[in-house]
C-alpha positions, 0 to 999 in steps of 0.5 A: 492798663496798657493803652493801643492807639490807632493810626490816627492817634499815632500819627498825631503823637508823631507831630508833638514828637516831631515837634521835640526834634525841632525845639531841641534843633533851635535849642543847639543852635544856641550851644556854645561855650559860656552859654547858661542851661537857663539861657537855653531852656528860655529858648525852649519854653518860648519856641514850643509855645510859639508852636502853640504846644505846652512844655510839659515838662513845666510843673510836672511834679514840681519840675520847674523848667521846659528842659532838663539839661544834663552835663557830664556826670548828670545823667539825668533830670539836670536843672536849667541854671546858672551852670556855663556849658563848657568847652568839652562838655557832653550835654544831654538835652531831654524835653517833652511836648504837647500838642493838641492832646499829645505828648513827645518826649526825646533826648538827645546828647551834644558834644562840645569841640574839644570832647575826648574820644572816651565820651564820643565812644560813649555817645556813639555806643549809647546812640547805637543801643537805642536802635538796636533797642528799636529793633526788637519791637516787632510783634510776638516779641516781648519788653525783655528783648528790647531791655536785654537787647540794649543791655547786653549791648552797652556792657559788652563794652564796659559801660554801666546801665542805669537800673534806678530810672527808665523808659514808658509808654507816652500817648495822652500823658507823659508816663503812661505804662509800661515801664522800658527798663534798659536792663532785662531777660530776654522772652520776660515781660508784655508781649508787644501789641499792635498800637502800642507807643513806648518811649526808649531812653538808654541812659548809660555811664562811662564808669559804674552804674550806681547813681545817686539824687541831689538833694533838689530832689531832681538831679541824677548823678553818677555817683564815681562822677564817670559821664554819662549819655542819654538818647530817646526816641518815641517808637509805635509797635505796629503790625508792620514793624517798629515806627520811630515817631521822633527825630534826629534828623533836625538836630544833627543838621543844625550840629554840622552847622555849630561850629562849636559842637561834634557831631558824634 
């Protein structure tokens, strides 16, 4: 079953989703260099809690951190460790909250100085999906124009769109239905309803498209090694339009601010 929300429980899932924003905008002010995926998830963890929110991530299935932090050819689900991020690194950075009751879940991808302008063209397209992917949530259409919208969008320029994992609906629990496919026909799928709350998550690679899972079970990879970038954005389908409930703004405000990162 598909769940409708009203305009007071999406505007409460608008405050965890808000909070995301800001917790990955703490999270980068810590980029740089040398700095550990396990140094960064440390900041995370405590932040969200200090915002008397639950890092809903901990413990989902297993998952053993507050972050999954994916650099380069990771596309997903990376797992915060001893990995050093590096100068000309792309990391994509997906964390999920919640907050009396309520779940927000976002991503974002960072560039490191000295990135090439393969992986800024990369980044920039993938961003550039998601909205035109956010466009298409308006009522009378259907989940396929949104799937197709993206797809049609990334492979006009030569990227690969991930088919084994992708976007859901997100209210009470983290992954609830339907399922957001970045890849479809457009006019198939659920028709869009007023109070419906998706998360859309492009998850898109500079080389083929295959993927394959290390062996923690977790990791997702390109399986030519190509990067990959990932943004997501929790969005309400209503009656008058789509509402993007999560944030970028924090994020890219703290961005101009790190010297050690671009602003793509």
């Amino acid at each position: 079953m598909i769940n409708l929300r009203t305009h007071s429980e999406i505007e409460s899932l608008r405050k965890s989703a808000l909070l995301v924003g800001s917790t990955l905008a703490e999270v980068a002010k810590k980029i740089k260099p040398g700095v550990t995926t396990a140094h960064l998830d440390k900041i995370a963890e405590e932040f969200i809690r200090d915002n008397n929110a639950i890092p809903v991530f901990k413990g989902y299935y297993g998952y053993p951190a507050s972050l999954c932090i994916s650099i380069n050819e990771v596309v997903v689900h990376g797992i915060p460790g001893n990995r050093e991020i590096k100068e000309g690194d792309i990391v994509s950075i997906d964390c999920g909250t919640e907050l009396n009751g309520w779940v927000g879940d976002s991503a974002y991808t960072f560039a490191l100085n000295g990135v090439s302008e393969e992986a800024q063209k990369l980044m920039k397209v993938t961003k550039e999906s998601l909205l035109i992917g956010i466009e298409q949530c308006i009522l009378g259409n259907r989940l396929g124009d949104l799937s197709y919208a993206i797809q049609s969008y990334c492979e006009k320029h030569g990227y690969g769109v991930v088919r084994e994992l992708c976007g859901h609906g997100v209210g009470r629990k983290m992954h609830e239905k339907p399922e957001v496919p970045n890849y479809g026909k457009a006019g198939n799928g659920v028709k869009f309803k007023d109070g419906m709350i998706i998360a859309i998550e492009p998850m898109i690679t500079m080389g083929d498209r295959a993927v394959v899972f290390e062996r923690d079970g977790w990791t997702c990879r390109t399986k030519d090694f190509s990067y990959a970038a990932h943004y997501e954005h929790d969005v309400a389908i209503t009656k008058d339009g789509p509402q993007i409930l999560s944030s970028f703004e924090e994020i890219e405000n703290t961005i101009k601010q790190n010297n050690n990162l671009v602003l793509v």
